[in-house]
C-alpha positions in Angstrom: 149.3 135.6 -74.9 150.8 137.8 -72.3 148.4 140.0 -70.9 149.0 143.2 -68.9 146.3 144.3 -66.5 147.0 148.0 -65.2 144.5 148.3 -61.5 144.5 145.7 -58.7 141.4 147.0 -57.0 138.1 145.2 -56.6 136.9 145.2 -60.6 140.6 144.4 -61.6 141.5 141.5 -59.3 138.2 140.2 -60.9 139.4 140.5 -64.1 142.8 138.9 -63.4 141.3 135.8 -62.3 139.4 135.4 -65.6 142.7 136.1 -67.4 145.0 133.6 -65.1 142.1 130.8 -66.2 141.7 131.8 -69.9 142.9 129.0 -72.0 144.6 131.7 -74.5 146.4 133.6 -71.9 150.0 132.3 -70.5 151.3 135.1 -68.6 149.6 137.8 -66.9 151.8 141.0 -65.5 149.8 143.4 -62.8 150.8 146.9 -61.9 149.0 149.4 -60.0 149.5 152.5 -57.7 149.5 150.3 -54.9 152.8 148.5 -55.4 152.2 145.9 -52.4 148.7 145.7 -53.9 149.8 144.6 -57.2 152.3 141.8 -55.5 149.7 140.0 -53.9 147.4 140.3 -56.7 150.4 138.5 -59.0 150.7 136.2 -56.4 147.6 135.2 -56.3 147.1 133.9 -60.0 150.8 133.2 -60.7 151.8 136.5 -62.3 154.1 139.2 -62.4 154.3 142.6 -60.6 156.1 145.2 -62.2 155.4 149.1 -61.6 153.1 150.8 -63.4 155.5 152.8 -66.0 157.5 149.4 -66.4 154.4 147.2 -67.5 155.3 148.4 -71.7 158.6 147.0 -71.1 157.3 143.8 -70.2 156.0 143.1 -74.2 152.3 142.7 -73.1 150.2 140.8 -76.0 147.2 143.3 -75.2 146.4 145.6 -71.8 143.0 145.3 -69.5 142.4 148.8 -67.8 141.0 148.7 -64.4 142.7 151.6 -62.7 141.3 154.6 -61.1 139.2 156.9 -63.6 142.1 159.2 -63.9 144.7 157.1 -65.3 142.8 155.9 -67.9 143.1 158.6 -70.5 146.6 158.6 -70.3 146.7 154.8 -70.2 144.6 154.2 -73.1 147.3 156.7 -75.2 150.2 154.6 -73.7 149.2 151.3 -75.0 148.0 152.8 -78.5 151.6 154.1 -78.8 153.2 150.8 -77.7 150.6 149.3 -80.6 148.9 147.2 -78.3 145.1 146.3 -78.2 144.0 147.3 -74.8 140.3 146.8 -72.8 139.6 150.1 -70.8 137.0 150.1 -68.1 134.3 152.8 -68.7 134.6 156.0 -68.3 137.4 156.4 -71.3 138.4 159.6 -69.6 137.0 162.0 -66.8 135.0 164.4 -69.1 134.6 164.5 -72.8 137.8 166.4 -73.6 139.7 163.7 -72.3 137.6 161.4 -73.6 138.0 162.5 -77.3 142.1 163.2 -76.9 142.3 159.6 -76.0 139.9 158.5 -79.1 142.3 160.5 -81.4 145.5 159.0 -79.7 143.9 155.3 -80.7 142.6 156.6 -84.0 146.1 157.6 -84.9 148.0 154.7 -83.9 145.1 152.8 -86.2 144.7 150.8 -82.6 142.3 149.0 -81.1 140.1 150.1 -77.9 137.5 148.0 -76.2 135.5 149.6 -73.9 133.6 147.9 -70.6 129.8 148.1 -71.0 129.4 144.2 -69.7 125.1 144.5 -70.2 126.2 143.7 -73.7 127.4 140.4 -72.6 124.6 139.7 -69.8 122.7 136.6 -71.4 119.3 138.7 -70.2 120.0 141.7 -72.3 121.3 139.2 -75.1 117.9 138.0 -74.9 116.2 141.0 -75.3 118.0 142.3 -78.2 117.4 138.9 -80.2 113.6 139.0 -79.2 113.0 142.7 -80.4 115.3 142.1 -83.6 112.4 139.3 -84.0 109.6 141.1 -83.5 108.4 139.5 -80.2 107.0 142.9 -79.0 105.6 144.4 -82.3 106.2 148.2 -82.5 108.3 148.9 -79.1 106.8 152.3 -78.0 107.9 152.2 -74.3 111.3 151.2 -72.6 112.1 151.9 -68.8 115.3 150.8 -67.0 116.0 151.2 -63.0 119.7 151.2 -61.7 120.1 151.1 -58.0 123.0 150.4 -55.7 122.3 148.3 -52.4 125.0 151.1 -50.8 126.3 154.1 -51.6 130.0 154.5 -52.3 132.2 155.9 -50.0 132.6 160.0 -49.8 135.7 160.0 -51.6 134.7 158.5 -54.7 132.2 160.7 -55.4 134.2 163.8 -56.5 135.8 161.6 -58.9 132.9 159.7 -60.1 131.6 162.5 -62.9 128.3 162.1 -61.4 125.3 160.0 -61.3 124.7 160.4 -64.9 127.9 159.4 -66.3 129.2 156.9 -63.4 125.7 154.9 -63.5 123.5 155.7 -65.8 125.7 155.4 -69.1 125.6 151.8 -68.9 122.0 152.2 -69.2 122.2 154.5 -72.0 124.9 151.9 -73.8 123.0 149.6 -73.2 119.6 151.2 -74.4 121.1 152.0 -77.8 122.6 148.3 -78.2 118.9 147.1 -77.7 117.0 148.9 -79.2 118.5 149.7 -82.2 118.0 153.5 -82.0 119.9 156.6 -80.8 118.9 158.6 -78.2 118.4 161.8 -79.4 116.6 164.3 -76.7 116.7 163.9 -73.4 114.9 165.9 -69.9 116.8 165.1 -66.6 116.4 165.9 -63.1 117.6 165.1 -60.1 117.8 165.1 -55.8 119.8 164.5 -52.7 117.8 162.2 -50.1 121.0 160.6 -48.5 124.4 161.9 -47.1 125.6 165.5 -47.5 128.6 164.8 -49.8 127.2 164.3 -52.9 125.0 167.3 -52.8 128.9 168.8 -51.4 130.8 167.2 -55.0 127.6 168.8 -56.9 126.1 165.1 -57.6 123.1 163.9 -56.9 122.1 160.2 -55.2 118.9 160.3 -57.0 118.3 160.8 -60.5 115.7 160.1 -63.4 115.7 161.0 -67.0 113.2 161.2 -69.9 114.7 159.9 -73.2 113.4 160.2 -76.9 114.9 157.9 -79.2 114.3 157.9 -82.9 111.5 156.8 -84.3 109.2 158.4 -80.8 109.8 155.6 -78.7 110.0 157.0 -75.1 112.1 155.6 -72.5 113.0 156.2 -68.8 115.8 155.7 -67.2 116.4 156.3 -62.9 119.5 155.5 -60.5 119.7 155.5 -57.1 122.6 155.5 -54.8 120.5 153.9 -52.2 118.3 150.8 -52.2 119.1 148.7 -49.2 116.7 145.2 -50.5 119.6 145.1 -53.2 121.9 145.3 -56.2 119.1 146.4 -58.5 119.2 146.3 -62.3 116.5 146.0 -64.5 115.0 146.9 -68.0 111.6 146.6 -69.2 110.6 147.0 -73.0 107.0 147.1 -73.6 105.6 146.7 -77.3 102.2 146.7 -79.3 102.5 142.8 -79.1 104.3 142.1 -75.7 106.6 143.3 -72.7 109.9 141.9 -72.2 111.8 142.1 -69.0 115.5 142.0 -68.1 116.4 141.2 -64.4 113.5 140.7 -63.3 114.3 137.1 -61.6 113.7 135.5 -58.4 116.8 137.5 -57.1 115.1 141.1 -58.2 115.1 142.7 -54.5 111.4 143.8 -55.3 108.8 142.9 -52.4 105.2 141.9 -53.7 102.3 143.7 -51.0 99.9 141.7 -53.7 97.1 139.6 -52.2 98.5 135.6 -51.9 101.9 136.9 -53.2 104.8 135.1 -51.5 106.3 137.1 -47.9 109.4 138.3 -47.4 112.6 140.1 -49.1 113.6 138.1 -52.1 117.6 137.5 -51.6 119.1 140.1 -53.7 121.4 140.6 -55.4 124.9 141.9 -53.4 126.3 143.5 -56.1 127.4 144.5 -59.2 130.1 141.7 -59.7 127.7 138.9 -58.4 125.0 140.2 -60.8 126.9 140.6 -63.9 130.0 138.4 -63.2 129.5 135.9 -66.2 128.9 139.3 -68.5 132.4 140.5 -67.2 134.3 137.0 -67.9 132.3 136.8 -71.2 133.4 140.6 -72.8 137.5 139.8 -71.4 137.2 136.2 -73.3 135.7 138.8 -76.3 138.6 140.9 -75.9 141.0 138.4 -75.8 139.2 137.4 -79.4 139.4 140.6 -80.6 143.5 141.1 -79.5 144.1 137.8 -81.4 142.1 139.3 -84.3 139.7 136.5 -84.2 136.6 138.8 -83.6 135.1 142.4 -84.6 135.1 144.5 -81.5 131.9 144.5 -79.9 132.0 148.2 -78.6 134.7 150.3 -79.8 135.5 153.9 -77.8 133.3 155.5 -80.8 130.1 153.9 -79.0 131.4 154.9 -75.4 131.6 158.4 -76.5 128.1 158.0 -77.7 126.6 156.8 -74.4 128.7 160.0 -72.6 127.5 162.2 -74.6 124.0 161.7 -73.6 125.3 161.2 -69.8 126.7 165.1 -70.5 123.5 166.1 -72.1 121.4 165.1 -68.9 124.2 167.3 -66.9 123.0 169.9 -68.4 119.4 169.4 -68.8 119.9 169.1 -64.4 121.2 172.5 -64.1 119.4 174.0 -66.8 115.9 172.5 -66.2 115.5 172.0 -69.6 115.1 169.5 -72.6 118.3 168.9 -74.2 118.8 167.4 -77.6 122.1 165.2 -77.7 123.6 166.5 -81.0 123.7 169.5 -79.0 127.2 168.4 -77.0 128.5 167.3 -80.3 130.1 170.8 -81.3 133.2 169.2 -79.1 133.7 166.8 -81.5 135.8 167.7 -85.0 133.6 167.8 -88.5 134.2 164.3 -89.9 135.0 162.7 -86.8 133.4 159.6 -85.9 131.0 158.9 -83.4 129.3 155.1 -82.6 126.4 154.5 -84.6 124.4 152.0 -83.1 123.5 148.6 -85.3 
């Protein structure tokens, strides 16, 4: 396959290593805003530059999408137009109207659209899913998940971000739905600034926690923090009539024990997101490549990313409004009889 991967920055030179070793993959082309970027990037795994607007005239088998935010929209409706299966990096789009204009570009192509949300692919998470599915924790009444970066990003990011809620937390609102089982369906969010003036400045918060009802009345929490210098920390904890399950909760959690006889020091934590979940990001691309071949189902199509934003855009509001906001409430963007991911 020739592969086209449209974003040489730190998440998309990752992902062009994994391509330039994938058995199934004999040509890789790289384009990006950055032109010199792109070269050395190509050069690096025996590719091809070309600039950005040129990479459909190169054939690609199937596109991976790790550009800036932006683009994405607009390069998601590009490659259904060229009929070519593409992998987009979450967010789909800035906001939910771009989101849903580029949904209905792939929908009427009849294209295919994989979207990033690697916790699928994390063996942890895997694990969890297949216990619950079994019953290991009886009725599951209680879920709570923590996401923290070890630094915050830089200012300039943040405007462009869409916010703790939707940068950050809608992996763990993916990701809650795949586990589970259920939909979120009402959610109570608030949040606060602790940390450096710009993201109170880009109207963001660095600190943020949310209250989630999913069907069936099981309860679940879910906080972020752009700040938590012990460490890369991601974690989920599902807590049944019959057990507790945890997800990340290994020897390289950055939690400290002040127990009695409990061991001293920092535990080495994790640095980041790409040492943390780098075998989930090499396992969806080898899914994708699957799925481009038509050898596989796709394993989370843009109907479920719209589902996780749409309760990233219902905590935005419950934030400013200081109230609890049920998620089929930011569905009246979204056309009667259109689609949205229904979690199985």
């Amino acid at each position: 396959m020739r592969i086209g991967l449209l974003g040489a920055g730190r998440i998309g030179a990752f992902h062009a290593a994994t391509l330039a070793a994938h058995p199934e993959v004999g040509g890789l082309l790289v384009a990006d805003a950055d032109p010199a970027r792109a070269r050395r990037l190509a050069a690096a795994h025996g590719g091809t530059a070309c600039p950005v607007e040129a990479l459909w005239a190169g054939r690609p088998d199937a596109v991976v999408i790790a550009s800036a935010t932006a683009a994405h929209a607009g390069q998601i409706a590009a490659a259904a137009r060229a009929g070519v299966p593409v992998f987009c990096e979450k967010p789909v789009a800035v906001d939910l109207p771009g989101t849903l204009a580029a949904l209905r570009a792939v929908d009427r192509a009849g294209g295919v659209l994989q979207v990033g949300f690697q916790r699928r692919f994390d063996p942890g998470y895997l694990a969890a899913r297949a216990a619950l599915r079994a019953g290991r924790v009886g009725r599951l009444h209680t879920v709570r998940t923590v996401s923290s970066d070890g630094q915050p990003p830089p200012e300039a990011y943040v405007p462009l971000s869409g916010g703790l809620y939707r940068d950050c937390l809608i992996h763990d609102f993916d990701v809650l739905r795949w586990v589970t089982g259920r939909e979120i369906t009402e959610v109570y969010a608030t949040g606060a600034n602790v940390g450096a003036d710009y993201f109170r400045a880009a109207g963001d918060v660095d600190t943020a926690t949310a209250l989630l009802t999913l069907e069936g009345g099981v309860l679940a929490t879910a906080t972020a923090a752009r700040y938590h210098a012990a460490g890369y920390d991601v974690r989920m904890e599902l807590a049944g009539t019959e057990d507790q399950l945890t997800v990340g909760g290994g020897p390289r959690a950055p939690l400290t024990s002040v127990e009695p006889g409990a061991p001293g020091g920092r535990p080495d934590g994790w640095t980041g997101f790409l040492e943390r979940f780098g075998s989930a990001y090499r396992a969806e691309i080898d899914a994708f490549v699957r799925v481009a071949r038509g050898e596989a189902a796709n394993p989370c199509d843009g109907r479920d990313a719209l589902r996780a934003l749409l309760v990233a855009e219902a905590c935005e509001v419950s934030r400013r409004e200081r109230r609890p906001v049920r998620v089929a409430e930011m569905e009246s963007a979204v056309r009667p009889g259109e689609r949205i991911g229904v979690v199985t």
